[in-house]
C-alpha positions as CSV (number, residue, x, y, z in Angstrom):
1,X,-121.3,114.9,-22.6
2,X,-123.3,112.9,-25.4
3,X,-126.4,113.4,-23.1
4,X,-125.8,117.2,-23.0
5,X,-125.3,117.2,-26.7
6,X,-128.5,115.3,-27.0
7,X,-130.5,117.7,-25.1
8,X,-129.5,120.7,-26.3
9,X,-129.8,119.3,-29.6
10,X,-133.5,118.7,-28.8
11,X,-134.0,122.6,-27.7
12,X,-133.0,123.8,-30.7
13,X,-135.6,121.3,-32.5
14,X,-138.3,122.3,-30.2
15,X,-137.5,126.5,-30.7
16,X,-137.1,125.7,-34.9
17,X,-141.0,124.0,-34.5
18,X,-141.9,127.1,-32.4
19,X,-140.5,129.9,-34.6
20,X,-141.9,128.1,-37.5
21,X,-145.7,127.5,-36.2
22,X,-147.4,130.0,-38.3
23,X,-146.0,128.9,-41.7
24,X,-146.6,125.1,-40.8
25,X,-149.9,125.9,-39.9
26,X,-150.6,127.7,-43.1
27,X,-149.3,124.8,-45.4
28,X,-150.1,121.6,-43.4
29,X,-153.3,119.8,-42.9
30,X,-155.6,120.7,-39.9
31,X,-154.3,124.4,-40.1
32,X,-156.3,127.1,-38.6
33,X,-156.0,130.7,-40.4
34,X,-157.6,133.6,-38.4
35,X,-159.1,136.3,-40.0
36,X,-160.1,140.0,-38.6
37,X,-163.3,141.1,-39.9
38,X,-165.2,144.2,-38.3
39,X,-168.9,144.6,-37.4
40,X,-170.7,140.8,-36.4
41,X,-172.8,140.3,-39.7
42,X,-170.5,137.9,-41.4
43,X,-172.5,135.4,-43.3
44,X,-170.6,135.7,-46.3
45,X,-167.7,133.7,-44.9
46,X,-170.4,130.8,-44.1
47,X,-169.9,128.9,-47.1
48,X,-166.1,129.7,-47.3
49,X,-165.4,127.8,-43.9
50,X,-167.9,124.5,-44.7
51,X,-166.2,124.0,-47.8
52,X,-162.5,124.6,-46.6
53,X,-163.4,122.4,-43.3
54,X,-163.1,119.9,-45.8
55,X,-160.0,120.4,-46.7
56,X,-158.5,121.0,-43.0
57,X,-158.6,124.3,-43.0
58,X,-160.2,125.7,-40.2
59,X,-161.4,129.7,-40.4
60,X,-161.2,131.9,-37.3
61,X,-162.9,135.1,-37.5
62,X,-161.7,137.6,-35.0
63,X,-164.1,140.6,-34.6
64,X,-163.2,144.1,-34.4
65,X,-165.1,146.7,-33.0
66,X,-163.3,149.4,-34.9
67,X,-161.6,149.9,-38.4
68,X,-158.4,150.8,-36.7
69,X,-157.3,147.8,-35.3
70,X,-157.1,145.2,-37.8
71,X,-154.0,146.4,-40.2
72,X,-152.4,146.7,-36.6
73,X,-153.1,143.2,-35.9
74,X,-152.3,142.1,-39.0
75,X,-149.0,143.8,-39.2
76,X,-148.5,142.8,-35.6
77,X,-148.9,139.3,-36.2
78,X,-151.7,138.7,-34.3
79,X,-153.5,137.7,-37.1
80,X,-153.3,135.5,-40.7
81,X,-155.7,138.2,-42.5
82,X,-158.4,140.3,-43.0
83,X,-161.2,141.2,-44.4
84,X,-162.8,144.7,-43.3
85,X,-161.5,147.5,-46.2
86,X,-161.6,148.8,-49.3
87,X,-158.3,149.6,-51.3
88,X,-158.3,153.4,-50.9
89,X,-158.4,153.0,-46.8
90,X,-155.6,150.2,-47.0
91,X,-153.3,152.3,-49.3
92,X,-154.0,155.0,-46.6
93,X,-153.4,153.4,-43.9
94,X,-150.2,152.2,-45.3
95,X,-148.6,155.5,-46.2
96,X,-149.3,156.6,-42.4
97,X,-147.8,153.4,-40.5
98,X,-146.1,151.5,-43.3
99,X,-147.7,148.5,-42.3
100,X,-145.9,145.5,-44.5
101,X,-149.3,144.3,-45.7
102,X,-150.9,144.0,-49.3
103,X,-154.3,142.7,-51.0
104,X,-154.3,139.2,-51.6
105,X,-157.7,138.7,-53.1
106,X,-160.9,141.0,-53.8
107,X,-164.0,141.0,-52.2
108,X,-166.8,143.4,-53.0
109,X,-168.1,146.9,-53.5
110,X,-170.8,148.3,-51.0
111,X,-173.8,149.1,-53.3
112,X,-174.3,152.9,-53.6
113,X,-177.9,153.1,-55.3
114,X,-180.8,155.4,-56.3
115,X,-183.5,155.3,-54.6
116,X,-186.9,157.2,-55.1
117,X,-190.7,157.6,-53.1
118,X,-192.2,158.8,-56.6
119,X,-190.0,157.6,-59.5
120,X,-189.6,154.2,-61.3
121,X,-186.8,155.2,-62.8
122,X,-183.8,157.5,-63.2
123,X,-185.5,158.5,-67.1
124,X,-188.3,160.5,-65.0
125,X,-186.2,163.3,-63.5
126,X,-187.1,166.7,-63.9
127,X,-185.5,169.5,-65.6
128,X,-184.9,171.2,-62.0
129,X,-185.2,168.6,-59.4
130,X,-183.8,167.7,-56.5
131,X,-181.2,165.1,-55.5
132,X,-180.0,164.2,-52.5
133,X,-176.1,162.9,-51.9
134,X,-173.5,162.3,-48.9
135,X,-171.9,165.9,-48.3
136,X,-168.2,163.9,-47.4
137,X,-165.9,164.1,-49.9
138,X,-165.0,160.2,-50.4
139,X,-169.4,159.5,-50.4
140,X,-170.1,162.4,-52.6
141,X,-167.5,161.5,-55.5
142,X,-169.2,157.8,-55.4
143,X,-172.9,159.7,-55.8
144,X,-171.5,161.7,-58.6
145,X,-170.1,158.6,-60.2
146,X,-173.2,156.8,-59.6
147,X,-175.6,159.7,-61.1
148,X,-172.8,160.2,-63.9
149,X,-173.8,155.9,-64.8
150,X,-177.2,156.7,-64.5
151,X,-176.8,158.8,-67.3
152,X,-178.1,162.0,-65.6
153,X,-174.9,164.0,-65.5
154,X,-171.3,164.5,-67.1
155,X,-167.9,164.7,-65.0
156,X,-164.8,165.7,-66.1
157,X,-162.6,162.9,-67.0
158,X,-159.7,163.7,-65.2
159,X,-161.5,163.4,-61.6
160,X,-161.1,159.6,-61.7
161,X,-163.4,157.9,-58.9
162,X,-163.0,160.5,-56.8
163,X,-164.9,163.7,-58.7
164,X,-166.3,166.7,-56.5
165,X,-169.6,168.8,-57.7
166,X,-167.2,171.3,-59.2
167,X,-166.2,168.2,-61.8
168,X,-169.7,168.3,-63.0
169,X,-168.8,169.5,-66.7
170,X,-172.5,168.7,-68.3
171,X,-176.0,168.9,-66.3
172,X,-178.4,168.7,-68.9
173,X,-181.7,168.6,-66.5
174,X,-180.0,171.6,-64.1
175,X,-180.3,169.3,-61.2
176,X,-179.8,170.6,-58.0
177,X,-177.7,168.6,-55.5
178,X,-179.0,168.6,-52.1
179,X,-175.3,167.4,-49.7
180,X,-176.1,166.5,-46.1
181,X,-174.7,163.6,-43.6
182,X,-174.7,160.5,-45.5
183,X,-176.7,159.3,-42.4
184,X,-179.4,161.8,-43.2
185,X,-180.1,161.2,-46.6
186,X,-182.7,158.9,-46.5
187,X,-184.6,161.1,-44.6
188,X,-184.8,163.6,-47.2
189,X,-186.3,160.8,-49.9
190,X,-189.9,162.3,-49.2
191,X,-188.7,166.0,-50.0
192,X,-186.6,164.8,-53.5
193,X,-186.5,163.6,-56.6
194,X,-183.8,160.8,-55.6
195,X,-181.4,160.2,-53.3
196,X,-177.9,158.4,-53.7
197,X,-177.5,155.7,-51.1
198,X,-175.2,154.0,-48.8
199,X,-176.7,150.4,-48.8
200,X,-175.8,150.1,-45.0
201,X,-178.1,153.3,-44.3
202,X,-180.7,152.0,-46.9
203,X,-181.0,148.9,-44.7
204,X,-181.1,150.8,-41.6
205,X,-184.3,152.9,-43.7
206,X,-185.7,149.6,-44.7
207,X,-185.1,150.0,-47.8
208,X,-184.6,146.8,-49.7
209,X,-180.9,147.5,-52.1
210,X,-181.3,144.9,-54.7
211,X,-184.9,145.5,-55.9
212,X,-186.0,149.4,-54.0
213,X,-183.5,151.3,-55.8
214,X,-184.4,152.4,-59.5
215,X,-180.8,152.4,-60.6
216,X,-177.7,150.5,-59.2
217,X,-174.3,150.4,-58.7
218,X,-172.3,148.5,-60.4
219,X,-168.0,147.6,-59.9
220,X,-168.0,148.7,-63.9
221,X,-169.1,152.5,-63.2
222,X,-165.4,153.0,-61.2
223,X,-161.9,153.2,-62.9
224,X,-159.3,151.4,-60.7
225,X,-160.2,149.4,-57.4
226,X,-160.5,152.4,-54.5
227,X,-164.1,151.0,-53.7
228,X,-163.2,147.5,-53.7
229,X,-162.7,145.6,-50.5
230,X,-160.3,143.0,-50.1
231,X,-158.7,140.1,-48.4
232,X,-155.2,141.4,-47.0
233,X,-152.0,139.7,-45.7
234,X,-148.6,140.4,-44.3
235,X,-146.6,141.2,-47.2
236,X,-145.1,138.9,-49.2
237,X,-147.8,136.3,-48.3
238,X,-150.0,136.5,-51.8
239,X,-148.6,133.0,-53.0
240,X,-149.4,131.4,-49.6
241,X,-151.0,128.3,-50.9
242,X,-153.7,128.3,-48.2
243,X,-154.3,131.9,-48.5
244,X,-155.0,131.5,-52.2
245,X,-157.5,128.9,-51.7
246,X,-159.3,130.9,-49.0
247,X,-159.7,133.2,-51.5
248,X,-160.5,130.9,-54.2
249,X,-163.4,129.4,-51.6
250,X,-164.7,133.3,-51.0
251,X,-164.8,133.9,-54.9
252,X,-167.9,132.0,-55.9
253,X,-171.3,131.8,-56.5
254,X,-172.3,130.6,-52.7
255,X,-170.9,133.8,-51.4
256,X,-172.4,135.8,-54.3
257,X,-175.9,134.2,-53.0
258,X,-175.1,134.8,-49.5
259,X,-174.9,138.3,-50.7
260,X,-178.0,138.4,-52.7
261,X,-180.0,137.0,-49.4
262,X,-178.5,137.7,-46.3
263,X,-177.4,141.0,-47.3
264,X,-180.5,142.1,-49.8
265,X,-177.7,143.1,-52.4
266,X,-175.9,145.4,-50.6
267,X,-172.5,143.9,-51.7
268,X,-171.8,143.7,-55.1
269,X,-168.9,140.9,-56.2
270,X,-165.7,142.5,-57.4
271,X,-163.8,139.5,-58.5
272,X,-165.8,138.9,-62.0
């Protein structure tokens, strides 16, 4: 009977070790935190890994192929956290699957700049000319915002960070915004004035974002955080004391070079 006692006794051990795997691993030494990222260029998280190896913690990064996955996996539990969105898609994508997730940590803003073939800089537009944007609606509020810091054009103050052209309540020079595919619009740099950016297209154009464009984007031009990207977790996770220093290993000035190099200054640190 003692024996039976002792057994079972040791079952309910072993299931309490099991259930409790993922927390142990995410407060002991030697843990291993897995993160989904999307896309393979991940250089930024480099740095992060070296210098929390020394601490034990060991960074997985699982790759997506797609941005749809990842809150799924990280609701699921298939994952520790992420690293893949901005704020607007995660608030999104919780209000159409309540996923119990929530931002633990910010990351960066995809550069949006203004790039040229004839100008220096954004003080030698013409009364007249052309400019070429993203026609979407989320792309095209950025541009505005962007042109709006560049000092070229006014928007009404109650559009927030996400104006359309009909905000436009001042347009001194009468500029005339040209809206195609925001895969296109490099390809109409030889036929305007400027063109507004994405930095992963500018790249794709080689087009150099930290010194081709003649004005740049900057976290300061935007509100709130809707073009922020962050580092999420299941809810109620944000004073996980491993999670805070994975982000306190992201936030510094080796990542911030990782972006300047590796990425030309497409990524612009939000957490200053």
């Amino acid at each position: 009977m003692k024996k039976t006692a002792l057994v079972f006794l040791w079952i309910l051990l072993a299931s309490g070790i099991s259930a409790c795997g993922k927390q142990a691993s995410a407060e002991g030494s030697g843990s291993t935190v897995t993160i989904g990222v999307v896309g393979e260029a991940q250089e930024m998280w480099d740095p992060v890994k070296e210098e929390l190896a020394k601490e034990g913690i060991n960074l997985e990064l699982v790759t997506f192929t797609d941005y749809s996955t990842p809150n799924a996996a990280l609701a699921g539990g298939e994952i520790d956290l992420n690293a893949f969105q901005h704020y607007a898609y995660l608030n999104k994508e919780i209000e159409s699957y309540s996923y119990e997730i929530e931002a633990i940590g910010d990351t960066f803003i995809s550069a949006m700049n203004i790039y040229s073939r004839n100008l220096t800089d954004v003080s030698q537009v013409q009364r007249g000319s052309k400019v070429a944007v993203p026609g979407d609606a989320s792309n095209e509020g950025r541009a505005l915002k962007v042109l709006e810091a560049a000092g070229l054009i006014a928007l009404d103050k109650k559009a927030g960070d996400s104006p359309e052209a009909a905000d436009i309540v001042d347009n001194p020079l009468q500029l005339e915004l040209v809206e195609v595919d925001a895969a296109n619009v490099c390809a109409l740099l030889p036929d305007v004035a400027i063109a507004v950016v994405n930095c992963n297209y500018a790249l794709d154009n080689g087009l150099n974002p930290g010194k081709d464009s003649i004005f740049q984007d900057s976290v300061d031009i935007y509100e709130g955080k809707n073009y922020v990207n962050l580092i999420a977790a299941g809810k109620g996770e944000a004073d996980n004391e491993v999670y805070k220093r994975i982000v306190e290993a992201y936030q510094t000035e080796a990542v911030k070079e990782v972006y300047k190099e590796a990425f030309k200054g497409s990524y612009l640190p939000a957490w200053e």
